[in-house]
C-alpha positions in Angstrom: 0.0 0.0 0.0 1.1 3.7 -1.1 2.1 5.6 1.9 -0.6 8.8 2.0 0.4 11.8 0.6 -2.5 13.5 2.4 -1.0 16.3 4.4 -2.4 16.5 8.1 -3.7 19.4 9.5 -3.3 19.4 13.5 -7.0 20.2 14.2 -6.2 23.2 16.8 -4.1 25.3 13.3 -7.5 24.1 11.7 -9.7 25.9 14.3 -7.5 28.7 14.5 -7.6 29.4 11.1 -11.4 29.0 11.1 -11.1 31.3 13.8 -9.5 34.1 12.4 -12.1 34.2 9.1 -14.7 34.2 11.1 -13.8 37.1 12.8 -12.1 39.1 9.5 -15.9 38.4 8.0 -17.5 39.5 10.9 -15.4 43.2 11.2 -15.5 43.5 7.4 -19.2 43.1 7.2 -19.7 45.8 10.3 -17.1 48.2 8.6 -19.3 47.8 5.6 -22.4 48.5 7.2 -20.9 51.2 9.5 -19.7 53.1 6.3 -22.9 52.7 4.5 -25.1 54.5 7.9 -22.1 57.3 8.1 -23.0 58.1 4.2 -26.5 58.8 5.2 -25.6 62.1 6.5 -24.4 63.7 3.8 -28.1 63.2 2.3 -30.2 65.2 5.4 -31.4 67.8 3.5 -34.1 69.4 2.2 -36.1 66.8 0.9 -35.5 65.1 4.6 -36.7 67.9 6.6 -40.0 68.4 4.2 -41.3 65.0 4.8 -40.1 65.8 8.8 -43.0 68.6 8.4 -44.9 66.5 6.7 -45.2 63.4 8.6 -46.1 66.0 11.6 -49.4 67.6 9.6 -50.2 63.8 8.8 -53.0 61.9 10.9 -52.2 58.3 9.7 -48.7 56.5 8.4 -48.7 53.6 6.1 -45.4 51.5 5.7 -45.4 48.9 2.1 -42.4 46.8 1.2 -41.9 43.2 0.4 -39.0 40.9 1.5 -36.4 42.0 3.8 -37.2 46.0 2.8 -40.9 44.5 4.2 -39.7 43.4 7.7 -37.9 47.0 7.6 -41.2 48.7 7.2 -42.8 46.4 9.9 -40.4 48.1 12.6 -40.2 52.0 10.9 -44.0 51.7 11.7 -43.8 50.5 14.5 -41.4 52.9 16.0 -44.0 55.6 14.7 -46.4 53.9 16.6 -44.8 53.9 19.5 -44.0 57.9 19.3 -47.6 58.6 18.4 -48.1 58.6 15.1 -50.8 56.0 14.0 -48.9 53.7 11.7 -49.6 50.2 9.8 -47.8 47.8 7.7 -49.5 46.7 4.8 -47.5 44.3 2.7 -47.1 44.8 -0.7 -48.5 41.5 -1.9 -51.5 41.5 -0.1 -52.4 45.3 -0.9 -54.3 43.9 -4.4 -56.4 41.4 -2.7 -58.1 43.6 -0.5 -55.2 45.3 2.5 -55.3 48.6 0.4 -58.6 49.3 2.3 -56.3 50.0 5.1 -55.5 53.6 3.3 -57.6 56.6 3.0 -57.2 60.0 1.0 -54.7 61.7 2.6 -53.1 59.2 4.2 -48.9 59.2 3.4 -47.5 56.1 2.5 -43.7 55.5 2.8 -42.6 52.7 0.0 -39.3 50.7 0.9 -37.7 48.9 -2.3 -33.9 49.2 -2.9 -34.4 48.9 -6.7 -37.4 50.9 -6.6 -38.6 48.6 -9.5 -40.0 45.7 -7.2 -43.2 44.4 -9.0 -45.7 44.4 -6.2 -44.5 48.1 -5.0 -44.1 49.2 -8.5 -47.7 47.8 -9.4 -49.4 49.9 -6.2 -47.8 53.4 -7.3 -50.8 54.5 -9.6 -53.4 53.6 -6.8 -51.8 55.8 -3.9 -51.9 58.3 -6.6 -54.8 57.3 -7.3 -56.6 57.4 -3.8 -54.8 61.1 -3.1 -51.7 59.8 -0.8 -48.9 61.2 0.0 -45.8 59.1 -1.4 -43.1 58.8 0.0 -40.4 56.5 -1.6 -36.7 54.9 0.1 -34.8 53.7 -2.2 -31.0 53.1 -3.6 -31.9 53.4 -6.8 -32.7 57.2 -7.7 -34.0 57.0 -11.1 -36.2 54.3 -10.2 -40.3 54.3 -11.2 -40.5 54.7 -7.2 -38.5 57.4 -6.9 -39.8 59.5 -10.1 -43.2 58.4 -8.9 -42.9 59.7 -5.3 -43.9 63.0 -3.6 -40.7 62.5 -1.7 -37.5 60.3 -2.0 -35.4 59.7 0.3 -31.9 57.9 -1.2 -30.7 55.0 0.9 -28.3 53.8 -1.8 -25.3 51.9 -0.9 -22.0 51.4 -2.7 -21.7 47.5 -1.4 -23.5 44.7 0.0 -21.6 43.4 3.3 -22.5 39.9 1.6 -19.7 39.1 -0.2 -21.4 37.1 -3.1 -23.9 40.2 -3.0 -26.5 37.7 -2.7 -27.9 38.8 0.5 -29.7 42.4 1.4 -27.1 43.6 4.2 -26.1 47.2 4.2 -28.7 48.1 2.4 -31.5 47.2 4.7 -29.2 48.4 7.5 -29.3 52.0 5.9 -32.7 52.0 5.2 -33.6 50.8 8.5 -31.2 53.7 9.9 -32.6 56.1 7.9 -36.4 55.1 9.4 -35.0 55.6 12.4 -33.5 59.2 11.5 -37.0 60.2 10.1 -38.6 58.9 13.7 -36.2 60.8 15.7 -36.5 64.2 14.0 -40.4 63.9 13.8 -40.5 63.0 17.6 -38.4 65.9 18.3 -40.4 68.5 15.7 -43.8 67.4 17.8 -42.5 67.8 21.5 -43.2 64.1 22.2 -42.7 64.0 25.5 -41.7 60.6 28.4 -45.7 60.8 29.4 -46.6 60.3 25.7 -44.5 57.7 25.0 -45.1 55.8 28.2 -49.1 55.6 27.4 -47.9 53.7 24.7 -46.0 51.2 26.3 -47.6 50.1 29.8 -46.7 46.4 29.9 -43.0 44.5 31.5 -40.2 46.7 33.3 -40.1 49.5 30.5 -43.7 50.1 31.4 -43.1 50.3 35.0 -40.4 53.0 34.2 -42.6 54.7 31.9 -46.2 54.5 33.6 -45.4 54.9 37.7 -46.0 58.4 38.9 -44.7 60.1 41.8 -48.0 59.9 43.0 -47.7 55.8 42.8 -44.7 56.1 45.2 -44.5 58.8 47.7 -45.0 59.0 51.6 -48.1 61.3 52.0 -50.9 62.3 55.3 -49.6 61.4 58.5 -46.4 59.3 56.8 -44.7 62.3 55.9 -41.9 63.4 58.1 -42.9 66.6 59.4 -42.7 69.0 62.1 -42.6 73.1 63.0 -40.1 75.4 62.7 -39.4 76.0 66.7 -39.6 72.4 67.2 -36.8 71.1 69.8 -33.7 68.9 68.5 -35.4 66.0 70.8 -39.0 66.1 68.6 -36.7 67.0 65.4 -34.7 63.2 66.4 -38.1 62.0 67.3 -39.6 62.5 64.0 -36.8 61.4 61.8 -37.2 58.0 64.0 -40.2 57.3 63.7 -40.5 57.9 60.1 -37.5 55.9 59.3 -36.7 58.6 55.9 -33.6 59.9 57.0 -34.9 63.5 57.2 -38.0 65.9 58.4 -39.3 68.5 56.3 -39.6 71.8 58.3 -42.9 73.4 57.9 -44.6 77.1 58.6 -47.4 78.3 60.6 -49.1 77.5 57.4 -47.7 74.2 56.3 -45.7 76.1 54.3 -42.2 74.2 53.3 -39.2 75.8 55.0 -36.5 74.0 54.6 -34.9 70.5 55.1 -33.2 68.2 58.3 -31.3 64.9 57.6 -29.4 62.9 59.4 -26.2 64.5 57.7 -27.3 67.7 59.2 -27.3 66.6 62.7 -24.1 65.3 62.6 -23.0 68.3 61.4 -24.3 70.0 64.1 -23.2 68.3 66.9 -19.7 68.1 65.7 -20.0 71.8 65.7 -21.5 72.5 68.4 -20.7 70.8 72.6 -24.8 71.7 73.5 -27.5 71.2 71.2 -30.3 71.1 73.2 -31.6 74.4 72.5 -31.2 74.5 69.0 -34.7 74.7 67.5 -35.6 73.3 64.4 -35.0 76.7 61.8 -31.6 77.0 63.1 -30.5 73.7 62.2 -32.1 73.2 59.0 -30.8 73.4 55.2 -32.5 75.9 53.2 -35.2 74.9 50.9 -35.9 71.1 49.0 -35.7 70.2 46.0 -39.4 69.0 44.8 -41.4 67.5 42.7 -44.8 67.7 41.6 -47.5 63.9 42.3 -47.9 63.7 38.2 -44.2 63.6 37.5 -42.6 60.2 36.2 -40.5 58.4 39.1 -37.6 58.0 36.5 -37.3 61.5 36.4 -37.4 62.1 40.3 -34.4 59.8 40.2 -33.0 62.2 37.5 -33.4 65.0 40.0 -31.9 63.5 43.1 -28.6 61.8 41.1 -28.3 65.5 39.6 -28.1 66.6 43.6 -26.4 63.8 45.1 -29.5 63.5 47.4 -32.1 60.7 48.4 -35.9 62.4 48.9 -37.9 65.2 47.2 -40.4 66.8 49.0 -43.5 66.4 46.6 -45.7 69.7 46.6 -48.4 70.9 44.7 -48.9 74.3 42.6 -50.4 76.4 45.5 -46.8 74.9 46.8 -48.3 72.6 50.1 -46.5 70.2 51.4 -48.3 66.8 50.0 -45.7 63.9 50.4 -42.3 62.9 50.5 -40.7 60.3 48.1 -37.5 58.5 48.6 -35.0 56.4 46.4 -35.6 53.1 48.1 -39.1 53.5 47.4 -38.1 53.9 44.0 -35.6 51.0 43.3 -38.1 48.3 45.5 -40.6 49.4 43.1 -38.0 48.4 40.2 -38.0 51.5 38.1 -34.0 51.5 38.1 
């Protein structure tokens, strides 16, 4: 028998080698796709900012596309959705057999094709116009029937396909998914949407919690609020920050006004400063006025306020600017919101 000419490769060079392609693809196809988003910004102009405007003066968004530039559309509407603007996906194929009822006159529809000569797109152009829509068309191709045929085009061309048989839709969905996003943003910002708007959109799991739970939800209020006068003694001032087990008393007017602030830091403070404490009344050894918050303010953002001041409660008051409860940060992270 002939002796095998076969060479061997030890199977650990083998797996090394394997190794090192895998990751050479992997940072080649993220430089690609990295380079093809970056290019973007050189086409926010203009034509960007007017469908901006115009998305904002629209009462309804319809997203078409087939393919890969179809699961695109499905999350561009979504995230309109989620920012308030009423949205829907309709897929191209199934527009002809009855899904184009989903559009009304003066609707705008946004059409995703990166040829812009996809048949079932292409095939729906002359019934948007024909229904009074607003077209807007993404493309990479700009002399396309999609992009002579739109109201607006946006260009999400790319110079190469991170697939390196440029088989497979990679940076070009990746742009045009990028460039949904952009359009999102810029509208979101243009109407003022605010963290209450989006959170009544998104009530359910742990982003919910952070989105949905109040001040109001949380806080220390009625006869669980650390509270006590202005010439209170240092013994009732101890007492009250005792039994309410905060850390601090509020220090309140003849009125119930809000005067200022004790915490435990403060009384440290003080005795270290002074040998006899014991007719120190409760306006001498306070800090000057809280931080506060209103009931109807998001939790995340009373975090927000006391990581900004390196402190642990906000006295929550109302407009008239009465005292009507306290909320601390261990309320905050039992209740799970960070």
């Amino acid at each position: 028998m002939k002796p095998s000419t076969k060479k061997c490769v030890p199977q650990d060079s083998a797996e090394n080698q394997d190794a090192q392609s895998i990751i050479e693809t992997a940072r080649k196809v993220l430089d690609i796709e990295s380079q093809a988003i970056a290019e973007l910004g050189n086409r926010i102009d203009d034509q960007f900012v007017n469908v901006v405007h115009h998305l904002n003066q629209c009462k309804h968004l319809v997203v078409t596309g087939v393919g890969k530039s179809g699961l695109i559309g499905k999350k561009i509407s979504s995230t309109f959705s989620s920012i308030g603007l009423p949205s829907l996906f309709l897929h191209a194929s199934e527009a002809s057999h009855g899904d184009l009822g989903m559009i009304s006159e003066g609707d705008t529809v946004i059409a995703i094709s990166n040829s812009g000569e996809t048949d079932e797109v292409v095939k729906l152009l002359p019934i948007f116009n024909r229904i009074k829509c607003t077209l807007v068309g993404m493309t990479g191709n700009m002399q396309s029937s999609l992009a002579k045929q739109s109201d607006y085009v946006l260009d999400v061309s790319v110079k190469v396909e991170a697939c390196s048989k440029d088989m497979v839709p990679t940076a070009s969905t990746t742009a045009t998914l990028a460039m949904g996003d952009a359009l999102a943003m810029a509208f979101m910002e243009l109407r003022g949407v605010q963290e209450e708007d989006f959170a009544l959109n998104h009530p359910g799991g742990s982003l919910g919690r952070k989105l949905l739970t109040l001040v109001d939800d949380l806080m220390h209020s009625g006869e669980d609020i650390p509270r006590i006068k202005e010439d209170a003694d240092i013994y009732q001032v101890l007492k009250e920050i005792s039994q309410k087990r905060l850390g601090m008393t509020l220090v309140v007017g003849g009125q119930d006004q809000l005067l200022g602030i004790i915490t435990d830091g403060d009384l440290r403070r003080l005795i270290e400063k002074q040998k006899d404490i014991s007719q120190t009344c409760a306006k001498d050894m306070m800090g000057g006025k809280p931080k506060t918050i209103t009931r109807d303010t998001l939790a995340t953002k009373a975090v927000r306020i006391m990581q900004n001041h390196a402190i642990t409660s906000l006295a929550v008051i109302s407009d008239d600017q009465k005292i009507e409860g306290i909320i601390h940060l261990h309320d905050i992270l039992k209740a799970g919101i960070v």
